[in-house]
Residue frames relative to the residue before (quaternion, step in Angstrom):
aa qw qx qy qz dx dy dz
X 1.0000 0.0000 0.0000 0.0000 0.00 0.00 0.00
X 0.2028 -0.7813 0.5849 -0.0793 3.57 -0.94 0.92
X 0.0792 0.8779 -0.4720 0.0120 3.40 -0.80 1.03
X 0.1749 -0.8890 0.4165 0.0743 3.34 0.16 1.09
X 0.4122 -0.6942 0.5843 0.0826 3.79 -0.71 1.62
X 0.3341 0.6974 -0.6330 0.0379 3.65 -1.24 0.60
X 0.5106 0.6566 -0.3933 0.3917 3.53 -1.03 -0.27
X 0.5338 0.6985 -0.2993 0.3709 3.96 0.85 -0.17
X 0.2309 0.7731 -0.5518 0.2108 3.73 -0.34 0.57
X 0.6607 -0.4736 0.4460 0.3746 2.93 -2.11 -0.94
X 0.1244 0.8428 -0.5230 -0.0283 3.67 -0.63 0.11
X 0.3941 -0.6920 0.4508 0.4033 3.84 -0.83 0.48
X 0.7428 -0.5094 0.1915 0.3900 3.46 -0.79 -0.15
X 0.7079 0.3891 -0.2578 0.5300 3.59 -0.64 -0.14
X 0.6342 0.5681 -0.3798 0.3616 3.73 1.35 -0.19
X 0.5670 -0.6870 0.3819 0.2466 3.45 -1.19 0.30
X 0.0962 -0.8194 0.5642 0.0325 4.03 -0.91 0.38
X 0.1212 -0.8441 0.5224 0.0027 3.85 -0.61 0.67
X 0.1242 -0.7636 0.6328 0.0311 3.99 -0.05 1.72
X 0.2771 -0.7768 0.5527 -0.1197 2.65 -2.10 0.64
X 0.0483 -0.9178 0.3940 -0.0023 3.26 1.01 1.07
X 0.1902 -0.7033 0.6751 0.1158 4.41 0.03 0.68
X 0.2352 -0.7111 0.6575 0.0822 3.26 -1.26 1.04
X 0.0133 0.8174 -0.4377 -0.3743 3.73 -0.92 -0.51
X 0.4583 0.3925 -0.5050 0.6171 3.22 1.29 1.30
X 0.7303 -0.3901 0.4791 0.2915 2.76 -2.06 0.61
X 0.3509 -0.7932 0.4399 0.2328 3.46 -1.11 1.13
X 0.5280 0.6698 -0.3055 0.4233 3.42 1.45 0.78
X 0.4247 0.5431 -0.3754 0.6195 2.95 1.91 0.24
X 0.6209 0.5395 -0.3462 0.4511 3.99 0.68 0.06
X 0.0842 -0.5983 0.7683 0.2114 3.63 -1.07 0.34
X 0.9234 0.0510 -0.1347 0.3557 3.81 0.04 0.34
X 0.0364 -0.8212 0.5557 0.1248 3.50 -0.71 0.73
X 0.0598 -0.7920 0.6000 -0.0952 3.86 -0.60 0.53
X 0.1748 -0.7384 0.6464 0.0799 2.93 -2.30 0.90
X 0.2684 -0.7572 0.5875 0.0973 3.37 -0.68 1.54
X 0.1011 -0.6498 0.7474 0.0951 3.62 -1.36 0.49
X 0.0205 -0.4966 0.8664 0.0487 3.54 -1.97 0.78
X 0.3533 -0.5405 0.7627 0.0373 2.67 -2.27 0.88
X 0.6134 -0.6460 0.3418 0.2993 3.10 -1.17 -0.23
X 0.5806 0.2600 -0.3057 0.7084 3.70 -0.01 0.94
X 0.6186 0.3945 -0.3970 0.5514 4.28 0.39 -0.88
X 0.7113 -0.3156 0.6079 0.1577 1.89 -2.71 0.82
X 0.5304 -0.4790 0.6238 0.3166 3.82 -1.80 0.22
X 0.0303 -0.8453 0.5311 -0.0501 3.13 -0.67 1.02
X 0.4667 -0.6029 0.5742 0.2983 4.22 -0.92 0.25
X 0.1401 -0.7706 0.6202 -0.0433 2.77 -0.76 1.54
X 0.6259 -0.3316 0.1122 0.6969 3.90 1.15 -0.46
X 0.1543 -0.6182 0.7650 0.0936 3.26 -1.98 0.45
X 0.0976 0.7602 -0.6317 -0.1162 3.07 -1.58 0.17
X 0.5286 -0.7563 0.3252 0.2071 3.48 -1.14 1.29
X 0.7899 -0.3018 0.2859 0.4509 3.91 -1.07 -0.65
X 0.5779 0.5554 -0.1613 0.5758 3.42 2.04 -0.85
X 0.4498 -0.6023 0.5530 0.3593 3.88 0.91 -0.38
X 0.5792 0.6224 -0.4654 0.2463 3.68 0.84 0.26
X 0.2892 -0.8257 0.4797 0.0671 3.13 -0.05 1.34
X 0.0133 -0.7874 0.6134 -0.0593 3.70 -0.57 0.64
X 0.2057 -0.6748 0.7006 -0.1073 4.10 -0.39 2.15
X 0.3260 -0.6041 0.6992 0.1997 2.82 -1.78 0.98
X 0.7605 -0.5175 0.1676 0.3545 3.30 -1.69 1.08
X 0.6497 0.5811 -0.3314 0.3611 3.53 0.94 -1.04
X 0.8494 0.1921 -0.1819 0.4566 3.68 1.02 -0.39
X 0.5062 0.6672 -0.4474 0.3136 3.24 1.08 0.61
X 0.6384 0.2236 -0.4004 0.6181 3.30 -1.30 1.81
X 0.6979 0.0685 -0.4427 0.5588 3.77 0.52 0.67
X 0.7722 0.3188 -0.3610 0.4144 4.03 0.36 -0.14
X 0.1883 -0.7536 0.6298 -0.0030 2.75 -1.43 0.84
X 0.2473 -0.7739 0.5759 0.0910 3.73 -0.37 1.65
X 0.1329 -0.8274 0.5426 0.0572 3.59 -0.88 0.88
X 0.1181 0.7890 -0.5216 -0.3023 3.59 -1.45 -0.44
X 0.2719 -0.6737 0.6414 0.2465 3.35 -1.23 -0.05
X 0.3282 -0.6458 0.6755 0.1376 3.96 -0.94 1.13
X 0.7476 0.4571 -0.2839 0.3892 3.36 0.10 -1.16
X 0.6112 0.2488 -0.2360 0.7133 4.29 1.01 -0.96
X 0.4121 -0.6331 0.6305 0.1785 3.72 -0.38 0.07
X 0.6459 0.6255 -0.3736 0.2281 3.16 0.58 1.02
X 0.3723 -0.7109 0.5098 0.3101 3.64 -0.44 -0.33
X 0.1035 -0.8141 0.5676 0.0661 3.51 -1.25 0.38
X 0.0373 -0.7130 0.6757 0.1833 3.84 -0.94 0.05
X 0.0864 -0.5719 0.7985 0.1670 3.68 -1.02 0.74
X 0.1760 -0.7368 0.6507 -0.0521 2.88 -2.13 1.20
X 0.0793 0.8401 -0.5258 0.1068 3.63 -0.09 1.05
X 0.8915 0.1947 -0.1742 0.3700 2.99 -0.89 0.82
X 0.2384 0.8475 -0.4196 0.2212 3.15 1.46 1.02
X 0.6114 -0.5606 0.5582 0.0152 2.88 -1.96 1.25
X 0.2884 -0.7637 0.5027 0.2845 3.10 -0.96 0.29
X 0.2318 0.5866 -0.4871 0.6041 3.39 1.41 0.95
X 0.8215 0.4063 -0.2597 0.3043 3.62 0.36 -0.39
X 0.3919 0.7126 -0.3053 0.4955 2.88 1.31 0.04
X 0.4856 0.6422 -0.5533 0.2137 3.64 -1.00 1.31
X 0.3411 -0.7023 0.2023 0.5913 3.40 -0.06 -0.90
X 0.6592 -0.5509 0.4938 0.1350 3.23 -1.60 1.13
X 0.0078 0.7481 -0.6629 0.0287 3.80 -0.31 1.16
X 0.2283 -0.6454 0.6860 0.2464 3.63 -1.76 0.35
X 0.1386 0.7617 -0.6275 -0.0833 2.92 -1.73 0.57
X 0.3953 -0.5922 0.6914 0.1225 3.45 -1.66 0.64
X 0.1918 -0.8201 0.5159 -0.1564 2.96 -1.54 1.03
X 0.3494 0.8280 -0.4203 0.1254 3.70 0.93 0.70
X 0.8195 -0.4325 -0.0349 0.3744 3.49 -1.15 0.04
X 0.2776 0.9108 -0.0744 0.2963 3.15 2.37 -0.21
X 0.6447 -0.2499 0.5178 0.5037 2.36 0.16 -2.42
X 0.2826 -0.6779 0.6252 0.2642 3.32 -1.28 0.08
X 0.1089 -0.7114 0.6812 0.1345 3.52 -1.61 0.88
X 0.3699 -0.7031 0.6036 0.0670 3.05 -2.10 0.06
X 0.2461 -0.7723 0.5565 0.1826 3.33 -0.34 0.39
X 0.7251 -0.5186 0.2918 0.3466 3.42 -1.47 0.85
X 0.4706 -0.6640 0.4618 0.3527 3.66 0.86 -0.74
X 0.0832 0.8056 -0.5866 -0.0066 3.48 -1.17 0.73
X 0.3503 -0.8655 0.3281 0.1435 3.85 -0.76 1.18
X 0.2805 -0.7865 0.5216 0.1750 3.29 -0.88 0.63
X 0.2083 0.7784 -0.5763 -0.1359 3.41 -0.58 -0.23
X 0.5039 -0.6564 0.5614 0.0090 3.23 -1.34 1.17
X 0.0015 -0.8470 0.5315 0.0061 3.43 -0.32 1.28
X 0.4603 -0.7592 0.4067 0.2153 3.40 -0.75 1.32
């Protein structure tokens, strides 16, 4: 399985950004897909996931400006980001999650200018 991160860049603050995570399995072979961010010096952290049901579940710091997505049909995944922080800013990893194994994607950075 193979997950491919894109969508990462610069932006000033309060502006908006929109990842993209290509699967190459069907995204029904997952019971969970999810985006992890690490900063520097920090720990990897859950930023949202969402399950086979569309239940989407945002940690506190970015809920009501992100918005975890999927597509079945492009095998992909998405995170709209609005209103971003420079706190938000690191890089932004996908993962999938099925009865298997867990994957990762390659990672893609944001950085938030103040």
């Amino acid at each position: 399985v193979q997950l491919q991160a894109s969508g990462g860049g610069l932006v000033h603050t309060g502006g908006s950004l929109r990842l993209s995570c290509a699967v190459s399995r069907s995204l029904f072979t997952f019971d969970s897909l999810a985006w992890y961010r690490q900063a520097p010096g920090k720990q990897r952290e859950l930023v949202a996931s969402i399950d086979h049901l569309d239940i989407a579940i945002y940690a506190d710091s970015v809920r009501g400006r992100f918005t975890i997505s999927r597509d079945n049909t492009k095998k992909s995944m998405y995170l709209q980001m609005n209103m971003l922080k420079p706190e938000d800013a690191g890089v932004y990893y996908c993962y999938a999650r099925n009865s298997i194994d867990t994957y990762w994607g390659q990672g893609t950075q944001v950085t938030v200018s103040s």
